[in-house]
N, C-alpha and C positions, 0 to 999 in steps of 0.2 A: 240483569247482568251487570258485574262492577264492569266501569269504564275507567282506568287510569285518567285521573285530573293532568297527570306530565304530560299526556296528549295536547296538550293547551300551546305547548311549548312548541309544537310541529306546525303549528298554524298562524304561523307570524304574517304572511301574506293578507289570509282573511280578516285578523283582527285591525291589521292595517287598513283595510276595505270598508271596515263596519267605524272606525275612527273616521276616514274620508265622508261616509255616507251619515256621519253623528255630526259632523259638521258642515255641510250639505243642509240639513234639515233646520239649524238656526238660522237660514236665509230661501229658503224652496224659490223655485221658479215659481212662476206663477201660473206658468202651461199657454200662456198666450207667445208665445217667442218660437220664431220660426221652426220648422223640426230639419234637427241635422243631413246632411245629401249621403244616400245610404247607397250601393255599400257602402260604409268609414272603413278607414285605412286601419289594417291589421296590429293587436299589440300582441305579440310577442314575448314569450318569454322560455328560459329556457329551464329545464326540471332538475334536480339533482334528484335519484333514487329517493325514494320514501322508504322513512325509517322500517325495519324490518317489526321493531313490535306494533307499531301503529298499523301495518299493511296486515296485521295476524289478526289484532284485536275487531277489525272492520270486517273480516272474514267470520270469525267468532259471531260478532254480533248479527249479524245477517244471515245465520245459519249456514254457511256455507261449506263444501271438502275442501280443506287446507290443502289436500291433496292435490284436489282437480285445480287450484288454480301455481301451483310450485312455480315457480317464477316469472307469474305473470300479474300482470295486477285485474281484478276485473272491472267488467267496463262500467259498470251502475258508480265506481271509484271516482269519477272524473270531476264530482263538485268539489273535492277536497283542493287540488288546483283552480279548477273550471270559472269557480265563482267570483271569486277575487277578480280573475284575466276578465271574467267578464262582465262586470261592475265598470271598470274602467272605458268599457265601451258605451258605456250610457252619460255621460261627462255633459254631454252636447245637449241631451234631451231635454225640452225643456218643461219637465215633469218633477213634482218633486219624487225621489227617491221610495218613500212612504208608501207611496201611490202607484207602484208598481208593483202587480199581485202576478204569481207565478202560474201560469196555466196550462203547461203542459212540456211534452219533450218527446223528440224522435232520437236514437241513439244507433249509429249503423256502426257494425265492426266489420272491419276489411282485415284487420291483423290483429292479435296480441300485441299488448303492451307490454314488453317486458320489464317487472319489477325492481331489476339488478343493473338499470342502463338509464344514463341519460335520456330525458325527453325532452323536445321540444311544443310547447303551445300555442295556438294564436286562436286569438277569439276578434271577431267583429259585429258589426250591428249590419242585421243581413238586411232589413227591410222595417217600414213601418206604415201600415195601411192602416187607413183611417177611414170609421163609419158614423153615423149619426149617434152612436151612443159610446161610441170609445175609439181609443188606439190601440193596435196590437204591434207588439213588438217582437221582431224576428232573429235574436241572435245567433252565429252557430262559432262552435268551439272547437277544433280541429288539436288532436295528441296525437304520437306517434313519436317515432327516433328521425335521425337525418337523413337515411334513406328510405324511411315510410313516413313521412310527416301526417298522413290522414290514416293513421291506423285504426281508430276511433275517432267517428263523425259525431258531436251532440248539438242538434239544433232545440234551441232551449226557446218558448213560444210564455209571451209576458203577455198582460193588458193592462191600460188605465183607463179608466171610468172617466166618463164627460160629468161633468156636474148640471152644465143644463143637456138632458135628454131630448131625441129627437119622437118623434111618431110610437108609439109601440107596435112592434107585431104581433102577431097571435102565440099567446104565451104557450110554450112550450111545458110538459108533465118532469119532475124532477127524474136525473136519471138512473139509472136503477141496470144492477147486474142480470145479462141476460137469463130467460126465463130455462135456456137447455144450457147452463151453466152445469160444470160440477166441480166438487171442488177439488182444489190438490195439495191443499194446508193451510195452515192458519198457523198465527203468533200471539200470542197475547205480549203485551205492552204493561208495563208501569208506568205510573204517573213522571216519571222522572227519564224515561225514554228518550221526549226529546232536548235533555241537556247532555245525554249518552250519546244523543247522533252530534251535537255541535261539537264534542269532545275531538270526535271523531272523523267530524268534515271540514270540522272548523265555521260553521253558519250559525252565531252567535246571535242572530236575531234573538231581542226578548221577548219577542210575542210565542216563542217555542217553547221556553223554559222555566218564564218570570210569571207567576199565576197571575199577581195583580193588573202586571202589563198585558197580559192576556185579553184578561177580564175588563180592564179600558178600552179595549180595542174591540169591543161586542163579543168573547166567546166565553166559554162558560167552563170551557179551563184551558190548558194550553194546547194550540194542534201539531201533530207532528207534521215534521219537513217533508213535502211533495217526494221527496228523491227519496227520504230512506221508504217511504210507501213504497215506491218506486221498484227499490232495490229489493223490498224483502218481497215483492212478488215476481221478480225476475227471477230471484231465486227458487224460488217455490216451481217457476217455469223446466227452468233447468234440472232440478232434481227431476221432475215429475214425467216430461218430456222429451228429456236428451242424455236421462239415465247416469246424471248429473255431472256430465259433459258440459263443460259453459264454454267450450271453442267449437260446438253445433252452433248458437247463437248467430245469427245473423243481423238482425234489426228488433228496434220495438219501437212502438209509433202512441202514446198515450196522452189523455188530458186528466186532469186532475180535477173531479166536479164535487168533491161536499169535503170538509175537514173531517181531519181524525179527531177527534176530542181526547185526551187522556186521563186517565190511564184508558184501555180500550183492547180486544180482543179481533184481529182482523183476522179475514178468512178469504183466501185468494181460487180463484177462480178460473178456467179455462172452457170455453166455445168452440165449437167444429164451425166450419164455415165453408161454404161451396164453392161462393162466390170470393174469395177473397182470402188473404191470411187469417189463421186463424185468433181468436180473440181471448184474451185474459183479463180479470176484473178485480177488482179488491170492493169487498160491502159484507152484510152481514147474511144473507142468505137470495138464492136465484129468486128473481123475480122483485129482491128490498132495495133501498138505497143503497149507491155505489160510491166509493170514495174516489177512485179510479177505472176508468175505462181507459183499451186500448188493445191492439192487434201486435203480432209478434211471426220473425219467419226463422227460417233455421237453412245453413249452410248445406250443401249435397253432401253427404254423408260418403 
């Protein structure tokens, strides 16, 4: 799908983020320096409406009814602000930037965000537990207006890797999309996909888009961004199971366990569950490896 390059133009926040975090890396911590007292204090910021082609073009691509979302933005939307507000809560960490690998996200809706109003956002660093083989980092990013400031909750879940490791535990089998999976669509991807989602979220990293840089960094081409995975099976949910209603949506609670390599053919999945919300996965067929794991609830109808 063409992705207008003038998109580039709405994402002055993040380019700003990715220039912070490009000079950041000519000096890295070195990880031995104390870790910041969490919660850190809230940054703030406040939203002007996003642009109307850019808010179409992000619906376009992620398959979505233009219809079902008329003036609201939906909620998988939130990195195109999100990330930036929440780069600046990591200042303190004394990790280099590099070395923080994105492992997963809960995303609660209490309200529509409406795409024609001011917002306000704040993001902070919620926690940071620390194990014999890494840190996990806990941010959460809070959107909404002045009278619903938490209309959309995203708690967005990091790790960095220790360099000297502790003990191993008994290793664990790679994971893999439930075996009573079925499915409810698939996307295929071009190889050019994820310079179409930076376009579009503004998350310029070049390990998404730049093959060679990729390809230094151990993959074997470029992976796409955790979130547009994310998004394009959120949406796959909401067609499939709220009759492509996305203000049923309630929550979705997911980790992020193998890349997408590109170009790539993804096929989204959903699980009944007895004990608990039910489950929705992204991999290549029930019972093969999984890109994404994770659970999803829906609003009382």
């Amino acid at each position: 799908m063409h992705v207008s390059k003038r998109h580039i133009f709405q994402q002055g926040s993040s380019l700003a983020a990715i220039a912070r975090a490009g000079v950041s890396m000519l000096n890295p911590p070195d990880g031995k320096g104390p870790l910041p007292p969490v919660p850190s204090p809230k940054v703030t910021l406040d939203l002007a409406p996003r642009a109307p082609k850019l808010i179409a073009d992000n619906i376009r691509w992620f398959g979505a009814d233009k219809r079902a979302y008329r003036g609201t933005l939906p909620p998988w939307f939130f990195p195109q602000w999100g990330l930036a507000l929440m780069g600046r809560t990591l200042d303190e960490i004394p990790f280099p930037i590099a070395s923080v690998l994105n492992q997963g996200c809960a995303i609660t809706v209490n309200a529509p965000l409406p795409s024609d109003k001011k917002l306000v956002a704040s993001a902070w660093l919620q926690d940071i537990e620390e194990s014999d083989t890494k840190w996990r980092i806990h941010q959460r990013l809070t959107t909404g207006t002045a009278d619903n400031p938490e209309a959309v909750v995203a708690d967005v879940f990091a790790v960095v890797k220790k360099k000297s490791r502790g003990p191993r535990g008994k290793r664990r089998g790679p994971p893999v999309v439930p075996a009573n999976a079925f499915e409810v669509g698939s996307k295929k991807l071009g190889p050019k996909a994820g310079f179409e989602y930076a376009l579009l979220a503004g998350d310029f990293n070049p390990i998404h888009w730049i093959g060679p840089y990729a390809k230094a960094a151990g993959f074997k081409s470029t992976p796409l961004h955790g979130f547009a995975t994310l998004g394009l099976a959120m949406e796959a949910v909401i067609k499939t199971q709220f009759a492509g209603n996305p203000h049923r949506l309630r929550s979705v609670d997911v980790r992020f366990t193998k890349p997408v390599l590109l170009p790539a053919r993804l096929r989204f999945f959903v699980d009944r569950r007895e004990d608990g919300p039910d489950g929705f996965s992204v991999g290549t067929a029930p019972g093969g490896p999984a890109f994404m794991l994770g659970t999803f609830t829906a609003k009382e109808a």
